[in-house]
N, CA, C and O atoms as a Tripos MOL2 file, in Angstrom:
@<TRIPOS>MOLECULE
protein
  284   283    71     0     0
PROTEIN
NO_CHARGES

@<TRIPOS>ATOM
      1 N           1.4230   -4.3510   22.2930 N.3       1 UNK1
      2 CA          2.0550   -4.5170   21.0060 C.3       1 UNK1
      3 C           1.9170   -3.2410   20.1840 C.2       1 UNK1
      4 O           0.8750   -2.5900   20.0990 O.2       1 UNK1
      5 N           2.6790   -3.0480   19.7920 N.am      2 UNK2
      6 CA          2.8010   -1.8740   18.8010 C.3       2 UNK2
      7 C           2.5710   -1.8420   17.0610 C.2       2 UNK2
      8 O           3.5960   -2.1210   16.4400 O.2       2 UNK2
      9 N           1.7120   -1.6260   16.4680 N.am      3 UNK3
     10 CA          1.8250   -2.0680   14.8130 C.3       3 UNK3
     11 C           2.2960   -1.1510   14.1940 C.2       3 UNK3
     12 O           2.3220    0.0520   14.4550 O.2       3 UNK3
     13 N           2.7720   -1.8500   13.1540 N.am      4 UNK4
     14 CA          3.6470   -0.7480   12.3430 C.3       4 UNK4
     15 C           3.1870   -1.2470   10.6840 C.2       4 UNK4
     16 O           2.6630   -2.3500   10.5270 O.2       4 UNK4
     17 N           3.4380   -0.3380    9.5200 N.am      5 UNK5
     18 CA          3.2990   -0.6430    8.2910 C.3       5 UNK5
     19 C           4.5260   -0.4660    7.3350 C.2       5 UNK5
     20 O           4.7390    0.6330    6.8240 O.2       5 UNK5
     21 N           5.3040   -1.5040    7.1010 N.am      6 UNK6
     22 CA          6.2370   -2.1100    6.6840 C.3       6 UNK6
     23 C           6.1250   -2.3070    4.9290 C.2       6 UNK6
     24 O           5.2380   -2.8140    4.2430 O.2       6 UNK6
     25 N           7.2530   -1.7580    4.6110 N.am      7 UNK7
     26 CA          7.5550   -1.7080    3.0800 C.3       7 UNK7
     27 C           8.0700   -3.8400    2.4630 C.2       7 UNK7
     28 O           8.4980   -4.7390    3.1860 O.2       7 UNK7
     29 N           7.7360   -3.8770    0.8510 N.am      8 UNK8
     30 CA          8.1720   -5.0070    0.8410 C.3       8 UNK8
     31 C           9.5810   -5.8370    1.4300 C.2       8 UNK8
     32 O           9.7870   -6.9450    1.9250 O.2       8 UNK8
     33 N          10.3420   -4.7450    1.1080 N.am      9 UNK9
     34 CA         11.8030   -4.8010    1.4060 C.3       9 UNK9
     35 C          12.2090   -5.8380    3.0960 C.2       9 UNK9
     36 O          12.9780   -6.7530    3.3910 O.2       9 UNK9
     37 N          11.1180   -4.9630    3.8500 N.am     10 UNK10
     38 CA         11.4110   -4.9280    5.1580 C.3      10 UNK10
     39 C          11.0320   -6.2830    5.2420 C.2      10 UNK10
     40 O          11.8690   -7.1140    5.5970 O.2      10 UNK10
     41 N           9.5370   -6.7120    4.8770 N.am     11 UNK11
     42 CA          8.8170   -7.7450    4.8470 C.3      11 UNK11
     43 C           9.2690   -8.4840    4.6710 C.2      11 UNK11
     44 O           9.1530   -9.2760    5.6060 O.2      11 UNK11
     45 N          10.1960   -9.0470    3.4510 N.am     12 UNK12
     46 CA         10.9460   -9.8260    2.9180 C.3      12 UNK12
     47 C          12.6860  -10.3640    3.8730 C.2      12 UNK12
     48 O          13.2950  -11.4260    4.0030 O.2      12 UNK12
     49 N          12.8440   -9.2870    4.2240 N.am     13 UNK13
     50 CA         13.7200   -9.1900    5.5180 C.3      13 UNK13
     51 C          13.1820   -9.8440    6.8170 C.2      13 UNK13
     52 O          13.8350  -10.6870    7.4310 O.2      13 UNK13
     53 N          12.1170   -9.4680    7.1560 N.am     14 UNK14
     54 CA         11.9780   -9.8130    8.7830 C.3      14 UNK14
     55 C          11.2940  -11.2580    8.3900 C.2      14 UNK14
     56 O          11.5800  -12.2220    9.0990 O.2      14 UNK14
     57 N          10.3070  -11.4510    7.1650 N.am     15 UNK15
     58 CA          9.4670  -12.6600    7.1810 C.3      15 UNK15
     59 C          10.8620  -14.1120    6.7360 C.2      15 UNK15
     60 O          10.8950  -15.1820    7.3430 O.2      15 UNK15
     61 N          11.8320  -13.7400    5.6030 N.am     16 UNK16
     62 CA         12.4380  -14.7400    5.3920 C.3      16 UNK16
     63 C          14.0240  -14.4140    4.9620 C.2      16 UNK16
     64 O          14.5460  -14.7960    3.9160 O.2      16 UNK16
     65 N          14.6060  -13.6980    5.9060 N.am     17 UNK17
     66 CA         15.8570  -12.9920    5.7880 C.3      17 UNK17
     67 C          16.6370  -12.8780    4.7250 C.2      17 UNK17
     68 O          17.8390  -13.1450    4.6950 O.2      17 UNK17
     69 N          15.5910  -12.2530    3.3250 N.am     18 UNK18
     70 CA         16.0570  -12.2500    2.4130 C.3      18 UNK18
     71 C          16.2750  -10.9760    1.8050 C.2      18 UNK18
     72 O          15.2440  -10.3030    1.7740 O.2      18 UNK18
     73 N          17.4000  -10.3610    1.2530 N.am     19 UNK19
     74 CA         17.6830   -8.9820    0.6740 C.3      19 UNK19
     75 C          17.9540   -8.9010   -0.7530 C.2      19 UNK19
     76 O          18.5190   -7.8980   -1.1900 O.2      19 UNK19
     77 N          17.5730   -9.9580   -1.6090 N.am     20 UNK20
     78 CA         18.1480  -10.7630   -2.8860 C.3      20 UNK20
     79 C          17.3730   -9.9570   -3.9370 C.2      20 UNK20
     80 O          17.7300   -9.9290   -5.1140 O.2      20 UNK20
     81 N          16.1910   -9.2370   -3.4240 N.am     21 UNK21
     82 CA         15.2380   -8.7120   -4.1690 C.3      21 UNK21
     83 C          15.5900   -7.0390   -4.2650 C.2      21 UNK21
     84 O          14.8390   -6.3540   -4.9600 O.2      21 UNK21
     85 N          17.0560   -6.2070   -3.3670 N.am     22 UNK22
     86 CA         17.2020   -5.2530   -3.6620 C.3      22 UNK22
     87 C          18.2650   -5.3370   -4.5500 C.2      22 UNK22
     88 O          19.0310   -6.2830   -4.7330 O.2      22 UNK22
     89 N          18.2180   -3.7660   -5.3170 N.am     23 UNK23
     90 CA         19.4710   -3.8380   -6.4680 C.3      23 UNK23
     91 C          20.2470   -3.0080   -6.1400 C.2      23 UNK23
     92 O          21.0300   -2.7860   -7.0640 O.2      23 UNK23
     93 N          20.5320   -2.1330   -4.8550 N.am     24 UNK24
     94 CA         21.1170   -1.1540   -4.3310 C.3      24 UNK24
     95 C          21.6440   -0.9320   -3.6470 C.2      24 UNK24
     96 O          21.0830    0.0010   -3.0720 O.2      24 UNK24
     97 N          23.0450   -1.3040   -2.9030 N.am     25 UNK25
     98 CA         23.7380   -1.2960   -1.5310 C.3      25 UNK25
     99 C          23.4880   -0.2570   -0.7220 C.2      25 UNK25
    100 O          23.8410   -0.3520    0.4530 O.2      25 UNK25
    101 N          22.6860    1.2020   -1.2920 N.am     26 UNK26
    102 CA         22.2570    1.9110   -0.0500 C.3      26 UNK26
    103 C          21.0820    1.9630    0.2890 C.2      26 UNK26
    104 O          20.7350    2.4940    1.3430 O.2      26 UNK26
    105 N          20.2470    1.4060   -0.5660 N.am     27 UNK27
    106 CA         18.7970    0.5480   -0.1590 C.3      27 UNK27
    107 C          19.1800   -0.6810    0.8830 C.2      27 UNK27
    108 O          18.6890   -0.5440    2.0040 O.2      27 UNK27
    109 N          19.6830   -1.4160    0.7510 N.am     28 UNK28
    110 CA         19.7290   -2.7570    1.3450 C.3      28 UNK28
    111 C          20.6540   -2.1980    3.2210 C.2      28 UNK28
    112 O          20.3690   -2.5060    4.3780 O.2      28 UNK28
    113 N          21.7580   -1.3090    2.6320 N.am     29 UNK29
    114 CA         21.9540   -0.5920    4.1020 C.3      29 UNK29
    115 C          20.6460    0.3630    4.5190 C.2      29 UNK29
    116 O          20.7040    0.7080    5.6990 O.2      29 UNK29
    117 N          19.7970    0.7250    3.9920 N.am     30 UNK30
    118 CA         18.6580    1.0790    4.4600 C.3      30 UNK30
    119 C          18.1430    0.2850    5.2320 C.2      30 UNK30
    120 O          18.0620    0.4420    6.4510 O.2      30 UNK30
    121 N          17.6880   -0.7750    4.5200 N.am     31 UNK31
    122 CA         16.9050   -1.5450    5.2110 C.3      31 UNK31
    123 C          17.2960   -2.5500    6.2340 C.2      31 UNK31
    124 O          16.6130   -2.9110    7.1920 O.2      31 UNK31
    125 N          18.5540   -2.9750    5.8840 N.am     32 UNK32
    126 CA         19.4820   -3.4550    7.5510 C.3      32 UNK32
    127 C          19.3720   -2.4690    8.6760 C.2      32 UNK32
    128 O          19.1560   -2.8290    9.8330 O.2      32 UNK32
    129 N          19.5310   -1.1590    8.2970 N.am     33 UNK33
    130 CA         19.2890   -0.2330    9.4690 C.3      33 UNK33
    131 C          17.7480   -0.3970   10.0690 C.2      33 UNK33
    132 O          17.5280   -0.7160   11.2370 O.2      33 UNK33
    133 N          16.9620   -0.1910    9.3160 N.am     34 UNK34
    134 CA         15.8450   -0.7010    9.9950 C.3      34 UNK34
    135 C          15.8080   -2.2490   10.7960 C.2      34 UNK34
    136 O          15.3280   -2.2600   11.9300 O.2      34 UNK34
    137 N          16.1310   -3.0770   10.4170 N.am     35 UNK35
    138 CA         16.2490   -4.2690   11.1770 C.3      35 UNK35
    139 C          16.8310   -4.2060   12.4560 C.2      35 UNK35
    140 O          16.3810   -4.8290   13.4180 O.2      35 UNK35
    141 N          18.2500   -3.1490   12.5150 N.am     36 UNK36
    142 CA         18.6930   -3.0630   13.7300 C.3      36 UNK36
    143 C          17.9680   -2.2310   14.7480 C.2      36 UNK36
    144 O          18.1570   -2.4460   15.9460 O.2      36 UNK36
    145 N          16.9290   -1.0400   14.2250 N.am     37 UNK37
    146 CA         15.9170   -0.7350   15.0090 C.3      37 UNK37
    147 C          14.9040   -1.4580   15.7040 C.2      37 UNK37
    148 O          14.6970   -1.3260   16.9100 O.2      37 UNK37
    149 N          14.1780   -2.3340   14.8360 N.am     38 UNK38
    150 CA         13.5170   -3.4220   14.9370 C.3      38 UNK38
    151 C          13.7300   -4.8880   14.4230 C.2      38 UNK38
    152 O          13.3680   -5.5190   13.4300 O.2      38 UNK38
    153 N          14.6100   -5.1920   15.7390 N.am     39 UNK39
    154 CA         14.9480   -7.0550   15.3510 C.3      39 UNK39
    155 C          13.8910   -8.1510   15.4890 C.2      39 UNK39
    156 O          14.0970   -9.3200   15.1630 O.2      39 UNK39
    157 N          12.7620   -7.6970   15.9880 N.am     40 UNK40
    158 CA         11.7520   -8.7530   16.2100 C.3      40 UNK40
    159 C          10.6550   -8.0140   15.6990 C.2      40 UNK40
    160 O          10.2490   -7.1280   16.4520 O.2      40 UNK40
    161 N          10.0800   -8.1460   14.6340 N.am     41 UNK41
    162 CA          8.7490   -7.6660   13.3620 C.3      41 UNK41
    163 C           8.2090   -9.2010   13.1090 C.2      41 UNK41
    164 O           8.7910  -10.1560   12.5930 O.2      41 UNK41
    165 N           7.0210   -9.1010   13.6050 N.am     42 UNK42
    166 CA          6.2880  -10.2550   13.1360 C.3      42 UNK42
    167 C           5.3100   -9.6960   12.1300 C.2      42 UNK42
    168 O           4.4570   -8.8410   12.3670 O.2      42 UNK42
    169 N           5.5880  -10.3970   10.7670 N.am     43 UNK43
    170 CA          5.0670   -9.7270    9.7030 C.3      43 UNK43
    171 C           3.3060  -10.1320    9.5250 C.2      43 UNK43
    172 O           2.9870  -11.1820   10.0820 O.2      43 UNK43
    173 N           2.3080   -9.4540    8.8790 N.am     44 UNK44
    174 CA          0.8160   -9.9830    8.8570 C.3      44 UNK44
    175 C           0.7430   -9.8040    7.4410 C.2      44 UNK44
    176 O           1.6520   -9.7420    6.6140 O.2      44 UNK44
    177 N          -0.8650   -9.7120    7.2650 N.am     45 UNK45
    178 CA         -1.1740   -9.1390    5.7940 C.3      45 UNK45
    179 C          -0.6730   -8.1400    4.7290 C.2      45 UNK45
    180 O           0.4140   -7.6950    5.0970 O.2      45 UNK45
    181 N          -0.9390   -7.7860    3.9200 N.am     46 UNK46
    182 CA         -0.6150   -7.1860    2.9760 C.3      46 UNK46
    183 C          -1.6980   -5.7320    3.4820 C.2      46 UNK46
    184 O          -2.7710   -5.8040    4.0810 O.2      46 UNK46
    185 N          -1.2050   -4.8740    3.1550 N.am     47 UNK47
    186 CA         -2.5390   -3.1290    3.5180 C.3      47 UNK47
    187 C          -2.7310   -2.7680    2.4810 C.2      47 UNK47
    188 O          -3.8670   -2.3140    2.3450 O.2      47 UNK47
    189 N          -1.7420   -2.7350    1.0740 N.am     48 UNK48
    190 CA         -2.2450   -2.2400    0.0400 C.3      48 UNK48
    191 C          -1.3830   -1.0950   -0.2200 C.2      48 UNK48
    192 O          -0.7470   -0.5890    0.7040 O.2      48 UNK48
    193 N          -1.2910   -0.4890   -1.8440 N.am     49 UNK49
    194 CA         -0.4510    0.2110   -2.3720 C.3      49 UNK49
    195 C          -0.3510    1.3460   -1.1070 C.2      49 UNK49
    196 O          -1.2640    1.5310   -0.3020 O.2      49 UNK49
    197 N           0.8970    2.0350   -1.1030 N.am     50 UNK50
    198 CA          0.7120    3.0150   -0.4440 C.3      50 UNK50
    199 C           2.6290    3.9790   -0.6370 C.2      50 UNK50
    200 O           3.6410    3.4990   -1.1490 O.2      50 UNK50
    201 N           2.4170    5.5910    0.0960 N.am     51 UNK51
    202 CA          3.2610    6.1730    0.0430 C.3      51 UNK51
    203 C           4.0620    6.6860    1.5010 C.2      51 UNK51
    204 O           4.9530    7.4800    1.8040 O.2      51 UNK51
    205 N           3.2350    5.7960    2.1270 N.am     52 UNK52
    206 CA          3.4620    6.2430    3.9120 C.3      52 UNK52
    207 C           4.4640    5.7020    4.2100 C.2      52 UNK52
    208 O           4.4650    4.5800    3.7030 O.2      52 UNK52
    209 N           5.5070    5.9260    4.8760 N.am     53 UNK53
    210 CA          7.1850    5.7420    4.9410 C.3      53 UNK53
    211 C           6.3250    4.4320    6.3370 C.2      53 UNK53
    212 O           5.3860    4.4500    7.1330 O.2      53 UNK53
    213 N           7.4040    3.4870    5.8890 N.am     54 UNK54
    214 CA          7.7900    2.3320    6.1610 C.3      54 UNK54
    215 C           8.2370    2.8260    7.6440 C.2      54 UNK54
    216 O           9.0070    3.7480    7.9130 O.2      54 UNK54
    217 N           7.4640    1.8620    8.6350 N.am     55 UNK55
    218 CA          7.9060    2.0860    9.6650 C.3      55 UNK55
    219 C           9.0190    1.2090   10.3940 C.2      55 UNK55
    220 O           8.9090    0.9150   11.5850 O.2      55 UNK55
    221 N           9.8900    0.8850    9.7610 N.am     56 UNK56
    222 CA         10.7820   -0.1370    9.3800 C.3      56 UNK56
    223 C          12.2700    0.5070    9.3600 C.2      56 UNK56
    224 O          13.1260    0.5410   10.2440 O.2      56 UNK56
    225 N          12.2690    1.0440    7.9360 N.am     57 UNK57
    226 CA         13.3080    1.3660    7.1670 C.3      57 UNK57
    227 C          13.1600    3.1190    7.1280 C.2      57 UNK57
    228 O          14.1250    3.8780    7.2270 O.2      57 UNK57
    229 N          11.8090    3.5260    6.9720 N.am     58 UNK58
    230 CA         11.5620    4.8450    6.9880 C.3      58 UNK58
    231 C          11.4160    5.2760    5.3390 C.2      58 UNK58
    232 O          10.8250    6.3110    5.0290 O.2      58 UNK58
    233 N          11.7920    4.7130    4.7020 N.am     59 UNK59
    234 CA         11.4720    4.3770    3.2110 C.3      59 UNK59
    235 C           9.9760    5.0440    2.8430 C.2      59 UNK59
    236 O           8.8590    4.6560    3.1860 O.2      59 UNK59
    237 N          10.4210    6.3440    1.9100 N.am     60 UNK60
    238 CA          8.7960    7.0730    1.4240 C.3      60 UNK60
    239 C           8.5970    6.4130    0.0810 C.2      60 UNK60
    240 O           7.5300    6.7400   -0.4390 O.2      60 UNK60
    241 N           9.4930    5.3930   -0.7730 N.am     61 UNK61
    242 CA          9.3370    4.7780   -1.7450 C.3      61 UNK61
    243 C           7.5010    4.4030   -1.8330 C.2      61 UNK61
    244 O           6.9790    4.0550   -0.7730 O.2      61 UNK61
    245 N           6.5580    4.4970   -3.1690 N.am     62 UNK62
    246 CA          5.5790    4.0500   -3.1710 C.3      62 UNK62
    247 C           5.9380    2.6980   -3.1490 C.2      62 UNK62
    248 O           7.1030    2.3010   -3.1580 O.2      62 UNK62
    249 N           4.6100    1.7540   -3.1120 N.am     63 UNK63
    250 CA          4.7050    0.6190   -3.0070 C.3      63 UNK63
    251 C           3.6990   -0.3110   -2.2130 C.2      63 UNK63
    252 O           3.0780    0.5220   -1.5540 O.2      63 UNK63
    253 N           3.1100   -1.7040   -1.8490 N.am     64 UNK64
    254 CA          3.2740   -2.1930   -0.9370 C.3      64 UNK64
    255 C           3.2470   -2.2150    0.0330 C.2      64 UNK64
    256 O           4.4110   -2.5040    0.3100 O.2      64 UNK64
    257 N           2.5480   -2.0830    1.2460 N.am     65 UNK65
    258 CA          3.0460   -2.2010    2.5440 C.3      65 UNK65
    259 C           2.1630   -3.2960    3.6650 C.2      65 UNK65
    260 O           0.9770   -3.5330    3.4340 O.2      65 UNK65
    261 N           2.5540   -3.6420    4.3400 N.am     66 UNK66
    262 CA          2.1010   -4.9080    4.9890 C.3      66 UNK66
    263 C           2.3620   -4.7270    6.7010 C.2      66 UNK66
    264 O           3.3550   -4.3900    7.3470 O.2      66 UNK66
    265 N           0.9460   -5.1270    7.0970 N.am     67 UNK67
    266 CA          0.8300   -5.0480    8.6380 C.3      67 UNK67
    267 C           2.2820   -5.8220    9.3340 C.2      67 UNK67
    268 O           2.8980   -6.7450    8.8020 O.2      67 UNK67
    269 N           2.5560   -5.2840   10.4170 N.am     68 UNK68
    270 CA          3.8500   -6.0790   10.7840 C.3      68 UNK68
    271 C           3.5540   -5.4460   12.8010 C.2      68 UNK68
    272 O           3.1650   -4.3090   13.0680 O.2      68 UNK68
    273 N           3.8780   -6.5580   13.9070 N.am     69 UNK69
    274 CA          3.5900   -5.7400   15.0850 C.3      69 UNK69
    275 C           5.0500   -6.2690   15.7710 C.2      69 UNK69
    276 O           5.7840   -7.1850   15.3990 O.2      69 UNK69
    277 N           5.2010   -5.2220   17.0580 N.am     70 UNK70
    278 CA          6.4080   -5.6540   17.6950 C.3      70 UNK70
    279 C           5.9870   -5.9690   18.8540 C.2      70 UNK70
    280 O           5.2890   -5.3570   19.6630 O.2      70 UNK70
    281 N           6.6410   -7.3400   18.8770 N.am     71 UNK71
    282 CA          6.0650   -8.3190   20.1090 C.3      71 UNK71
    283 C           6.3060   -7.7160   21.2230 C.2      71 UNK71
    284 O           5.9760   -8.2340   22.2900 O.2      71 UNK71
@<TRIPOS>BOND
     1     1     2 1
     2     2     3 1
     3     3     4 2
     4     3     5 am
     5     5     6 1
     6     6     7 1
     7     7     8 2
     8     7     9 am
     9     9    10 1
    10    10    11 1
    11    11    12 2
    12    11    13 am
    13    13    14 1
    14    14    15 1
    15    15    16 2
    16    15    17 am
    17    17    18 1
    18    18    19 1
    19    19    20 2
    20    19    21 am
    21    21    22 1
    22    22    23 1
    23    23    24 2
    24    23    25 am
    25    25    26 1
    26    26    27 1
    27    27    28 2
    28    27    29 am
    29    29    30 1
    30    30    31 1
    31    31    32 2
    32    31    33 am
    33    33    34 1
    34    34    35 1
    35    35    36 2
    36    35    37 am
    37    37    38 1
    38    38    39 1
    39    39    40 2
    40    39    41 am
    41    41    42 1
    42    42    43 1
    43    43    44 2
    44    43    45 am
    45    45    46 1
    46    46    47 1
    47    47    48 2
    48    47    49 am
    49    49    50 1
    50    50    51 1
    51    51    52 2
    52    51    53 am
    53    53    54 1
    54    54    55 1
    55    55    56 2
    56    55    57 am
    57    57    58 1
    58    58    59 1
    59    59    60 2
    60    59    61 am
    61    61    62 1
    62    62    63 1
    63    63    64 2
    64    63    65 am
    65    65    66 1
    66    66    67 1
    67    67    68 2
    68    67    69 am
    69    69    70 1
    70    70    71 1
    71    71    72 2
    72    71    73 am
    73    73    74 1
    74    74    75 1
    75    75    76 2
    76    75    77 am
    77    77    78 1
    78    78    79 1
    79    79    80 2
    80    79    81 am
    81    81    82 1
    82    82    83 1
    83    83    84 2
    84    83    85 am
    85    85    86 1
    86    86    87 1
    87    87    88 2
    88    87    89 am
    89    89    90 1
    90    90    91 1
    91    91    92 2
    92    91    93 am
    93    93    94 1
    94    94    95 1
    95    95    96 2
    96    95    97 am
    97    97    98 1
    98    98    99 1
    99    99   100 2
   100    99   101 am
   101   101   102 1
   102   102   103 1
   103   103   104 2
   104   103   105 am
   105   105   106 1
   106   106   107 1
   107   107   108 2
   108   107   109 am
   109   109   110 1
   110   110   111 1
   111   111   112 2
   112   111   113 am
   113   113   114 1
   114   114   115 1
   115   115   116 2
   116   115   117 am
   117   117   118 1
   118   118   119 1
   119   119   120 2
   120   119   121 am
   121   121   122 1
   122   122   123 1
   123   123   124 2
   124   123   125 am
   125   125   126 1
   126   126   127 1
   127   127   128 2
   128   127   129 am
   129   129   130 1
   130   130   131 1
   131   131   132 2
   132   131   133 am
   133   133   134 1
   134   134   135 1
   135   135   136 2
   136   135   137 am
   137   137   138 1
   138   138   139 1
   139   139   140 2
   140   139   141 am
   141   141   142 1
   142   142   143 1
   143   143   144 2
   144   143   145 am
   145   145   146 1
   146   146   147 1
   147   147   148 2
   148   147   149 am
   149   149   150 1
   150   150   151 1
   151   151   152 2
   152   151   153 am
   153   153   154 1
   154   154   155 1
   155   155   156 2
   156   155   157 am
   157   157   158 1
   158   158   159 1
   159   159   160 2
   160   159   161 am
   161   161   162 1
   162   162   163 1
   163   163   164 2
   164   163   165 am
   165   165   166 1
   166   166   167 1
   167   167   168 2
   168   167   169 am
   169   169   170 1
   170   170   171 1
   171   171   172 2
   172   171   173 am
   173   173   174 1
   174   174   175 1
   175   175   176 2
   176   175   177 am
   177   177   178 1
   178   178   179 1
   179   179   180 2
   180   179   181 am
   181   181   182 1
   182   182   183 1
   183   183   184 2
   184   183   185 am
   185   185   186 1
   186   186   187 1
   187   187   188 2
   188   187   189 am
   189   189   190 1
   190   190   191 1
   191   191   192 2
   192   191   193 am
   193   193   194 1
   194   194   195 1
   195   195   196 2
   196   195   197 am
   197   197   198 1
   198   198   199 1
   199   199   200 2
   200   199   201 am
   201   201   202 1
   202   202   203 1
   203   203   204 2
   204   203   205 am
   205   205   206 1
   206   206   207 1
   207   207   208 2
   208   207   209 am
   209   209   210 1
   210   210   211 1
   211   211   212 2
   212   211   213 am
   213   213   214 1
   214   214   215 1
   215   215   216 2
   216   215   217 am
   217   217   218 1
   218   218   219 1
   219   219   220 2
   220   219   221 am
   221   221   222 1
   222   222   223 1
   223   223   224 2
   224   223   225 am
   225   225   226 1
   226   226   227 1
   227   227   228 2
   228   227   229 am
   229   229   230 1
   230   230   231 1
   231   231   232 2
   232   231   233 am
   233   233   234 1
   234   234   235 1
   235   235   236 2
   236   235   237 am
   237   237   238 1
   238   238   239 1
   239   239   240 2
   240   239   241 am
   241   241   242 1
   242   242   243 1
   243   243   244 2
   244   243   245 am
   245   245   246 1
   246   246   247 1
   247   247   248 2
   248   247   249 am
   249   249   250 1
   250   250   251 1
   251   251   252 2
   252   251   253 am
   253   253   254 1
   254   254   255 1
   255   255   256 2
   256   255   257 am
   257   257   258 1
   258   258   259 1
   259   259   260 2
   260   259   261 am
   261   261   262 1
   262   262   263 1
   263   263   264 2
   264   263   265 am
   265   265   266 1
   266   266   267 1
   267   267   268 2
   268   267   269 am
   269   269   270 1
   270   270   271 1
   271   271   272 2
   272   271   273 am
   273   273   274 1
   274   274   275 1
   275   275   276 2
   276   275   277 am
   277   277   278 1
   278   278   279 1
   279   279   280 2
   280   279   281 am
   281   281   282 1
   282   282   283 1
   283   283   284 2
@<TRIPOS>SUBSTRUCTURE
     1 UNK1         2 RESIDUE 1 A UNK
     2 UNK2         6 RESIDUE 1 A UNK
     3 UNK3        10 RESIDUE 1 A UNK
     4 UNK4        14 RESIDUE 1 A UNK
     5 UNK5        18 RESIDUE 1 A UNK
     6 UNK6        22 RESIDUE 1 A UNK
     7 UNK7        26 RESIDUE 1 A UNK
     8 UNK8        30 RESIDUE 1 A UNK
     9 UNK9        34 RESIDUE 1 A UNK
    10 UNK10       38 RESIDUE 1 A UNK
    11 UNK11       42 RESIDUE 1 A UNK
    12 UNK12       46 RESIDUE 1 A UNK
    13 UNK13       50 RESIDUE 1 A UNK
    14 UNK14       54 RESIDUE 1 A UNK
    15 UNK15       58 RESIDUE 1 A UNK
    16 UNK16       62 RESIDUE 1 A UNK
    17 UNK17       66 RESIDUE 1 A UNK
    18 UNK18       70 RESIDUE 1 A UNK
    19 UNK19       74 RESIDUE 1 A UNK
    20 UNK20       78 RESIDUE 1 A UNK
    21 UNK21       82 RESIDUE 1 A UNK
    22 UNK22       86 RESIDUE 1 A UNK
    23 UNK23       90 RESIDUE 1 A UNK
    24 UNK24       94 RESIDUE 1 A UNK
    25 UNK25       98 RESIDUE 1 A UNK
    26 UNK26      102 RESIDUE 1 A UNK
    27 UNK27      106 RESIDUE 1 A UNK
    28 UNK28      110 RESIDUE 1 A UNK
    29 UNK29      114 RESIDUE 1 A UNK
    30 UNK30      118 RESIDUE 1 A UNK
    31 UNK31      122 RESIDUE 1 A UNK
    32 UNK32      126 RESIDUE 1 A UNK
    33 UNK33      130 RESIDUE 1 A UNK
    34 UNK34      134 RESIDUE 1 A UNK
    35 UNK35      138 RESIDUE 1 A UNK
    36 UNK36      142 RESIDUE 1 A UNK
    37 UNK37      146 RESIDUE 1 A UNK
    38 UNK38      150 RESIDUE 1 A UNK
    39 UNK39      154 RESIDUE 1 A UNK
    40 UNK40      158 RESIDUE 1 A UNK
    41 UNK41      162 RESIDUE 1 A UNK
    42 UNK42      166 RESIDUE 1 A UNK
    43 UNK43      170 RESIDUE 1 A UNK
    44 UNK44      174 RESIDUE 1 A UNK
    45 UNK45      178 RESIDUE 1 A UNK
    46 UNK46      182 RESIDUE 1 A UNK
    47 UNK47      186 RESIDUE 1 A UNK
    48 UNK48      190 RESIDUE 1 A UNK
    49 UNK49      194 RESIDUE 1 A UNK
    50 UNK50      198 RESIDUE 1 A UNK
    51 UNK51      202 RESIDUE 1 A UNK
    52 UNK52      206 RESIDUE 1 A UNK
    53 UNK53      210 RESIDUE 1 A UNK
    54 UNK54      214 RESIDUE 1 A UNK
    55 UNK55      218 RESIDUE 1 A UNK
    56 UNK56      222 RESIDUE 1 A UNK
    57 UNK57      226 RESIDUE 1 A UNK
    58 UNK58      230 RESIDUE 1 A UNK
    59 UNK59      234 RESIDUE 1 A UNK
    60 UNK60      238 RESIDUE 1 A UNK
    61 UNK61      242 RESIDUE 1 A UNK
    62 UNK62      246 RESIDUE 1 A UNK
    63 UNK63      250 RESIDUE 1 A UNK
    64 UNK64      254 RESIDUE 1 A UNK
    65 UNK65      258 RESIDUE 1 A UNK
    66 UNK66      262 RESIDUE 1 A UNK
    67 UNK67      266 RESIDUE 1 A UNK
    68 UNK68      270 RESIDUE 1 A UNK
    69 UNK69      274 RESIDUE 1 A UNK
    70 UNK70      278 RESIDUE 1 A UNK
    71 UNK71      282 RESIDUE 1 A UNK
């Protein structure tokens, strides 16, 4: 398994296929692009504030980020 550290965005995406929480159509195509990289993210805990690009979306946005592994 591979782990990765995943922005809220992504989280919110892979845990309950929801995008309702972005305000930006090239954020939200951001983060669909990441999904099509990784279609199966099983999301975990929360890691804590951080600036480390989303291994997801690739997103250097601060923020959030949460354990996530690929099955």
């Amino acid at each position: 398994m591979n782990d990765m550290l995943i922005c809220i965005d992504c989280a919110m995406l892979h845990a309950n296929a929801d995008t309702s929480g972005i305000d930006s159509p090239e954020r939200e195509a951001e983060v669909l692009a990441g999904l099509n990289k990784h279609p199966f993210i099983i999301v975990g805990d929360g890691w804590g504030f951080s600036n480390h690009p989303c291994d997801a979306c690739g997103s250097r946005l601060a923020g959030d980020r949460y354990t996530a592994t690929l099955p």
